[in-house]
C-alpha positions as CSV (number, residue, x, y, z in Angstrom):
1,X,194.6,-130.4,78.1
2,X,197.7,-129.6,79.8
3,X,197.3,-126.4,80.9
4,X,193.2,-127.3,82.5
5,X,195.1,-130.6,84.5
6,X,197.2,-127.7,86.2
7,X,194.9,-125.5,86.6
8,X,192.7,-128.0,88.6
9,X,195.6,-129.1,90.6
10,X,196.6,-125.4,91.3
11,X,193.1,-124.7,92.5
12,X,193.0,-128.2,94.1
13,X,195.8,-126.9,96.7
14,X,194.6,-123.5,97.0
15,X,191.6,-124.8,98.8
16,X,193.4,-127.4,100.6
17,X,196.0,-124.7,101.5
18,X,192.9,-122.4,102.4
19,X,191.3,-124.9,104.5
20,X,194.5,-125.5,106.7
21,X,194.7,-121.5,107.3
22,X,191.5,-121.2,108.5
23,X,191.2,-124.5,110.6
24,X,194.6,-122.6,112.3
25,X,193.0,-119.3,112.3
26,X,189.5,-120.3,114.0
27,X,190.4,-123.3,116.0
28,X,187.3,-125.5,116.7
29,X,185.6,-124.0,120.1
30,X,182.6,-125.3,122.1
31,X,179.7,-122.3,122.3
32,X,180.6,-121.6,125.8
33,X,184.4,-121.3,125.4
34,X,183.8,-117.2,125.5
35,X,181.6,-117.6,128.7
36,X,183.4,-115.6,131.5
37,X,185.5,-112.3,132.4
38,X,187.5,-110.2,129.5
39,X,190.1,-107.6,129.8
40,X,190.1,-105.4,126.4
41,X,193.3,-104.4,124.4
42,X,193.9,-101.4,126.2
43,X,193.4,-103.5,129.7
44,X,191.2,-100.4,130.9
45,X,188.1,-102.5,131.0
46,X,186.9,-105.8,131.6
47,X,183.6,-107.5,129.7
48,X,181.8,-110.7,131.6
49,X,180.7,-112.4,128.5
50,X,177.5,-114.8,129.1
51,X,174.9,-116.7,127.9
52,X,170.7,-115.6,127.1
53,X,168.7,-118.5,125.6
54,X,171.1,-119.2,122.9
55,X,172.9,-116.1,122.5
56,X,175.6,-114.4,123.9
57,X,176.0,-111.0,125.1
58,X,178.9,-109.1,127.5
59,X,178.4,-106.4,129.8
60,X,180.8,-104.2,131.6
61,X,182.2,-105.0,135.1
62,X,185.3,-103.4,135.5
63,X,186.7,-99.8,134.1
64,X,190.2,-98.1,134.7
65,X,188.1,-94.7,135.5
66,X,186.0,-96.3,138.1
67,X,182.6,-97.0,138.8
68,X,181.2,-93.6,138.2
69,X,181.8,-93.3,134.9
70,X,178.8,-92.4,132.5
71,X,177.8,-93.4,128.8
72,X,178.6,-89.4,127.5
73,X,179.3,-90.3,123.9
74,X,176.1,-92.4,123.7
75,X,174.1,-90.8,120.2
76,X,171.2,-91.2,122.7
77,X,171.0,-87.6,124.8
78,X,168.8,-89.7,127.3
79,X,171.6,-92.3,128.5
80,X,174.3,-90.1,128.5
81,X,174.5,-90.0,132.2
82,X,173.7,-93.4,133.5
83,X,176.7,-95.2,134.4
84,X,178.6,-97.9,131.9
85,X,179.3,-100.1,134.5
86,X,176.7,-103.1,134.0
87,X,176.3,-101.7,130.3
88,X,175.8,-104.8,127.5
89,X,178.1,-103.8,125.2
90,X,177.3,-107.2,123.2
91,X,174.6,-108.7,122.3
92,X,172.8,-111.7,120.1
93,X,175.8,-113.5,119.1
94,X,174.9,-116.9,117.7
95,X,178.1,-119.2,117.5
96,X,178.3,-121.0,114.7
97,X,180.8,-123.6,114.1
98,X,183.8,-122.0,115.6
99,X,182.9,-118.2,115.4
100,X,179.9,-116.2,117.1
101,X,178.2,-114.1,114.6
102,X,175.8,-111.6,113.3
103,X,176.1,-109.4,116.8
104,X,176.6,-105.9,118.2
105,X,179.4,-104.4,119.9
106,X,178.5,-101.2,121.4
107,X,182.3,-99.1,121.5
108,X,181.5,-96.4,124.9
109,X,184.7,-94.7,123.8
110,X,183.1,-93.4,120.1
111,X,179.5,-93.8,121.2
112,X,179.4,-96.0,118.0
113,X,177.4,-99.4,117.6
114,X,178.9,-101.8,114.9
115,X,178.0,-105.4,113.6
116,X,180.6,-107.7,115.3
117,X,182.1,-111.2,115.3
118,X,184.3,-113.1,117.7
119,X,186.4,-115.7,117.9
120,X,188.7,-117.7,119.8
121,X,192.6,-118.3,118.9
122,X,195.1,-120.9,119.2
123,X,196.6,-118.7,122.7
124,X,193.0,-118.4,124.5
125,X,192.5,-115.0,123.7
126,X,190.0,-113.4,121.9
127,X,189.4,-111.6,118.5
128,X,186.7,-109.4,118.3
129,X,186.2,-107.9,114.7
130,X,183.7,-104.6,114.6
131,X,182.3,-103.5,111.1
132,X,180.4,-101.3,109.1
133,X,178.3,-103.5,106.2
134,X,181.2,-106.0,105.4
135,X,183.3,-107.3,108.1
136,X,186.2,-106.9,105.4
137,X,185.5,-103.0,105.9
138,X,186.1,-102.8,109.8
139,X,189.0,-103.1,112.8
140,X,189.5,-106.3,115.1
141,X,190.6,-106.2,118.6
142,X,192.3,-108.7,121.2
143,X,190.9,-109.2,124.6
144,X,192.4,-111.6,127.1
145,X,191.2,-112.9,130.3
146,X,192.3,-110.9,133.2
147,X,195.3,-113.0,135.8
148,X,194.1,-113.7,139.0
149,X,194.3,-110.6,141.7
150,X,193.1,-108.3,138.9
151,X,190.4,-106.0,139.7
152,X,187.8,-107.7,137.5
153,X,188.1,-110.8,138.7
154,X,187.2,-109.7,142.3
C-alpha cells in the first residue's frame, strides 16, 4: 500500500513538474505574436511572416546574396530559376494554444520541404522545429527579428 501511495505521489509531481517546463518552454502567445519580419539563424535571410484566412505562412524578403538569387536546389527542374525573393517558404500553420502547427517549411538551401512547427520563447525570438514523420526525428532553428537599420526592415 505503501509503495502505490508513492508511486502516485511520484507521478503526481512529475506531471506537475512537466507542466511547469512546458508552460516555461511555450509561453502563452496570441496567434498574431509571429506576424511580421524574421532574420534566420545564420542572419543571411529574412522571412515576413503573415496571416491567410486563418493560417500563417512566411515568404522571403531579404537574402545576403541579393535579389537575384534563384531556387537551384528546388527538386522541381521547372522553378529552378525563378528568384527566391518573394518565395513562401511557410505555409498552413494553424496556432493552437501557444504553438503553430501541422505546416511546411520549405529549406532553399537543401531544396528539401519538411513538416514544421513554431513557437515563441520567453526572449521574443523564435523556434522553428523542421521534421521528417515525428517532430522528435528533426532539427529546430532560432530566428530573431531583425534591429532597426537592417536591410529587411527597409
Amino acid at each position: 500500500m505503501k509503495k502505490q501511495v508513492l508511486i502516485a505521489f511520484a507521478l503526481l509531481l512529475l506531471s506537475a513538474f512537466t507542466a511547469i517546463t512546458v508552460n516555461q518552454a511555450f509561453p502563452v502567445a496570441s496567434a498574431d505574436a509571429i506576424v511580421g519580419k524574421w532574420l534566420n539563424e545564420e542572419k543571411d535571410g529574412a522571412v515576413e511572416i503573415f496571416k491567410k484566412g486563418n493560417n500563417f505562412y512566411g515568404k522571403l524578403v531579404w537574402l545576403q546574396k541579393g535579389p537575384n538569387t534563384v531556387d537551384e536546389k528546388n527538386p522541381d527542374a521547372t522553378k529552378r530559376n525563378r528568384k527566391l525573393l518573394g518565395t513562401e517558404i511557410l505555409q498552413n500553420f494553424a496556432f493552437s494554444g501557444s504553438q503553430w502547427n501541422d505546416g511546411t517549411i520549405y529549406d532553399p538551401k537543401s531544396g528539401k520541404t519538411y513538416s514544421c512547427k513554431m513557437w515563441l520563447n520567453n526572449d521574443g525570438s523564435l523556434s522553428i522545429r523542421g521534421y521528417i514523420g515525428i517532430s522528435l526525428i528533426g532539427r529546430t532553428t532560432v530566428w530573431t527579428r531583425p534591429d532597426k537599420g537592417h536591410p529587411a526592415t527597409l
